[in-house]
C-alpha positions in Angstrom: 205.9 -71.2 -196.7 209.3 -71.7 -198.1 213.2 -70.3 -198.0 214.4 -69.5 -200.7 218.6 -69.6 -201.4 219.3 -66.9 -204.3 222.3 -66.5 -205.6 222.9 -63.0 -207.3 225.6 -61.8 -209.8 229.2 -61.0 -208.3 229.8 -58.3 -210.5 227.9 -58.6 -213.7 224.3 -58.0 -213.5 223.5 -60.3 -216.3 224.3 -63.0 -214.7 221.6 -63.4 -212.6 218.9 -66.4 -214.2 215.8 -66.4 -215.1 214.7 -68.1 -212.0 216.1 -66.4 -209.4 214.5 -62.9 -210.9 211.1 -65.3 -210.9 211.6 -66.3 -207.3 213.0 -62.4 -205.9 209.3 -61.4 -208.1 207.4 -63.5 -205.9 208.5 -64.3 -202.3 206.8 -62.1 -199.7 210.7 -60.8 -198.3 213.6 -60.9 -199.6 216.5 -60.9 -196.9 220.0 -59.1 -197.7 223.2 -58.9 -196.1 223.0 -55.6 -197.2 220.1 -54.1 -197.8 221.3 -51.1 -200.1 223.0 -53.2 -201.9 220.2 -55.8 -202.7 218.2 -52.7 -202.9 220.0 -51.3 -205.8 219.7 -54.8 -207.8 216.1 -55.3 -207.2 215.5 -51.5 -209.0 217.9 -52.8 -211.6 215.2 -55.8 -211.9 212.5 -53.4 -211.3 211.2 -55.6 -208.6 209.7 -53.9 -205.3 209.9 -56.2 -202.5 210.1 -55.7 -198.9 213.8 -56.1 -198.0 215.0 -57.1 -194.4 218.4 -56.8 -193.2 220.0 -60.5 -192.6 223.8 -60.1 -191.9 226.3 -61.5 -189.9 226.1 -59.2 -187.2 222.6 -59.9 -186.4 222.3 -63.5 -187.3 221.9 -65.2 -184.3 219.7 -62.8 -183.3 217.6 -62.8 -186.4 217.4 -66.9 -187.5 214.0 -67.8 -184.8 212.4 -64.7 -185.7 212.7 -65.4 -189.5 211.6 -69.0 -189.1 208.6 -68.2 -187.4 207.6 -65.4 -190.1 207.8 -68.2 -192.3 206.3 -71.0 -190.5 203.6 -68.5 -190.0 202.9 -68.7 -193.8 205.4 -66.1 -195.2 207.9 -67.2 -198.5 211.5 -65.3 -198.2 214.3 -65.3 -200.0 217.8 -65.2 -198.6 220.2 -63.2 -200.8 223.9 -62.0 -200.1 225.4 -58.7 -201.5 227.2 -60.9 -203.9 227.3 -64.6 -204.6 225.0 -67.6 -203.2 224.5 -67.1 -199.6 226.2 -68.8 -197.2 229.2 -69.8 -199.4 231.6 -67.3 -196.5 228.6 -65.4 -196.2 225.4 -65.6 -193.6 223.3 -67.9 -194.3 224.1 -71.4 -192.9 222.6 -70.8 -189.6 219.0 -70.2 -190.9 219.3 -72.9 -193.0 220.5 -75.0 -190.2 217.5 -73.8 -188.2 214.8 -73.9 -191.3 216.1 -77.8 -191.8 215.2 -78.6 -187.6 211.8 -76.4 -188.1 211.1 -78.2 -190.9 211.0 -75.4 -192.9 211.0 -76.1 -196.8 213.8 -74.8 -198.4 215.3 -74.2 -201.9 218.9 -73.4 -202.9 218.7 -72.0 -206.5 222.5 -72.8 -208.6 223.6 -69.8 -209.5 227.1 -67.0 -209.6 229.8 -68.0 -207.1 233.3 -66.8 -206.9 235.3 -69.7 -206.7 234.5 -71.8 -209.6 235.3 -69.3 -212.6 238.6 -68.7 -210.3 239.3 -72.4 -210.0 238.3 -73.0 -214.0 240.0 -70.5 -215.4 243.3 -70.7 -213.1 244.7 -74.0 -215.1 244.9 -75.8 -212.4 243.4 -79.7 -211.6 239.2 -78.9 -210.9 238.5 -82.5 -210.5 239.2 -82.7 -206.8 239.6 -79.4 -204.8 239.1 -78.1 -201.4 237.5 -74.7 -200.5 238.9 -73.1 -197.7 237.8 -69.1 -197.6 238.8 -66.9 -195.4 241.8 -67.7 -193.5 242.1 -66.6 -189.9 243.2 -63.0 -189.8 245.3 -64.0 -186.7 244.6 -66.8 -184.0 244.3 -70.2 -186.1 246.1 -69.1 -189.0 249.8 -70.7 -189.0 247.9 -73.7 -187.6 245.6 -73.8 -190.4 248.4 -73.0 -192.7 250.3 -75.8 -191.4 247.5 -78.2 -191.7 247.3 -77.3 -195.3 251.1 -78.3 -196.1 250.5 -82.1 -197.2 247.6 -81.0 -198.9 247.4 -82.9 -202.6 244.2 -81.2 -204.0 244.0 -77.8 -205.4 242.9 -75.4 -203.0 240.8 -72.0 -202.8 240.7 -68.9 -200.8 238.9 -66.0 -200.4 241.1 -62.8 -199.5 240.7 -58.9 -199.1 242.8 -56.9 -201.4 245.2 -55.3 -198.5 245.8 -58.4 -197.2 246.9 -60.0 -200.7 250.7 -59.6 -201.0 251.0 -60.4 -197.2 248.9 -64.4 -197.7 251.2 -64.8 -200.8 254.5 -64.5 -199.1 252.6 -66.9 -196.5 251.9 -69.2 -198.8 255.0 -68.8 -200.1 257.1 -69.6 -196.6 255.0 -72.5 -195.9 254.3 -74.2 -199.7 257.3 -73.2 -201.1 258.0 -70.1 -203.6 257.7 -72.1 -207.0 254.2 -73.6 -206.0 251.5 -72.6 -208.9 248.9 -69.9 -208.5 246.1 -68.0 -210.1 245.3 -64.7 -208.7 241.7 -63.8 -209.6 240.8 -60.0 -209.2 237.0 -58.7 -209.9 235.3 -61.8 -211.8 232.9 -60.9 -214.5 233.9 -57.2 -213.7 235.3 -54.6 -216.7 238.4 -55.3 -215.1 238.5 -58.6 -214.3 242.0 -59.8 -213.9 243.9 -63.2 -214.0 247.6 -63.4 -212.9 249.6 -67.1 -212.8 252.5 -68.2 -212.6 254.7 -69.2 -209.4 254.2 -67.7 -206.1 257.4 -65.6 -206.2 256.3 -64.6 -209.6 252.2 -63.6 -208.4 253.7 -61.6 -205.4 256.2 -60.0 -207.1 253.3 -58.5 -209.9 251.0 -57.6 -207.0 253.6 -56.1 -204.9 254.3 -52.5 -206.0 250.2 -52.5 -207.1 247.1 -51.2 -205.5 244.5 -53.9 -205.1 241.0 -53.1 -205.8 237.9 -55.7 -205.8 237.2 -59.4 -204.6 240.1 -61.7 -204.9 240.1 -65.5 -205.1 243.3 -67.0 -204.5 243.6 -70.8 -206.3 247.2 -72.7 -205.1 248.5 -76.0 -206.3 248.0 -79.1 -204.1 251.6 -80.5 -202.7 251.2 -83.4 -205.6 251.1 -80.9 -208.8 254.6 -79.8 -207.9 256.1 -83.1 -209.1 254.2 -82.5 -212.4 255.9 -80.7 -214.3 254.1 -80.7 -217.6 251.5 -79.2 -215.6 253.8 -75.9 -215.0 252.6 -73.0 -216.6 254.2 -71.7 -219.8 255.2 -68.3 -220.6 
């Protein structure tokens, strides 16, 4: 009786290990945020598994009667449509809940969005912080504001619509010649990286329409005194 964390390609398929198609071959379930999604990706692996839906809608709901599948003798695997689960997706409330149960658990390493972003953006990886999702509303300017003395580089997750709109708020409150890196459908066929200064970024994305996953990386306050660390045309 296990959990199993398995992270699973955000955009191309062969990116998924070895292991993880091992582990999906062999647990009992396999839970997914989405379960046409996951559904889709196990055919791909022609793997048939049992797949139960595990979102964040129902997870509160879901997390005891999961555990007590598994403490009952049962080996899952908890996967997200894209990613390693609960990296901004469900999945740290039944580990939470599996560590009190004493429920063994294994996190497999795998795809995730933000390191290739933060790697490939130029900008210092050595210390970062990962902040996701912003507030859509209540919380955000605070959280914005909290952010301003920041030093290290930091990392968001953002929807496309919402893009051009975070930029200019990033822009108001870090100041419009702070660095960026714009990422846009990792590993995808059209995988896109834009840098430069946040007046720059917002000005390419402005007049576009944004498709796909973004990751957003932004210079800590410290880089901007740097400047051999400024991008180069």
């Amino acid at each position: 009786m296990k959990l199993y964390i398995v992270p699973t390609p955000i955009g191309n398929l062969e990116d998924i290990t070895l292991r993880a198609v091992n582990i999906l071959k062999t647990v009992d379930v396999v839970l997914a945020e989405d379960t046409r999604t996951s559904g889709n990706l196990l055919k791909h692996l022609g793997i048939s598994k049992p797949l139960h839906s595990y979102h964040i809608h129902n997870e509160h709901q879901t997390v005891a009667r999961v555990v007590e599948r598994i403490l009952k003798g049962e080996t899952m695997a908890l996967v997200s449509d894209a990613g390693t689960p609960a990296v901004s997706d469900p999945g740290f409330l039944l580990v939470r809940e599996c560590i009190r149960q004493g429920v063994a658990i294994e996190c497999l390493p795998g795809p995730t969005a933000f390191v290739p972003a933060l790697v490939n953006s130029g900008l210092p990886s050595d210390r970062f912080t990962f902040e996701g999702f912003l507030p859509h509303k209540k919380g955000r300017q605070t959280r914005l504001q909290n952010l301003v003395p920041e030093e290290r580089t930091m990392i968001f997750y953002e929807s496309p619509h919402r893009l051009v709109k975070a930029l200019q708020q990033f822009a108001e409150y870090f100041g419009p010649d702070r660095q960026v890196s714009v990422s846009r459908e990792l590993t995808k066929i059209y995988e896109e990286n834009i840098r430069g200064t946040l007046t720059e970024v917002t000005a390419y994305f402005a007049d576009k329409t944004v498709k796909g996953e973004i990751v957003i990386v932004l210079a800590g306050k410290a880089e901007e005194k740097k400047k051999a660390d400024k991008y180069e045309d």
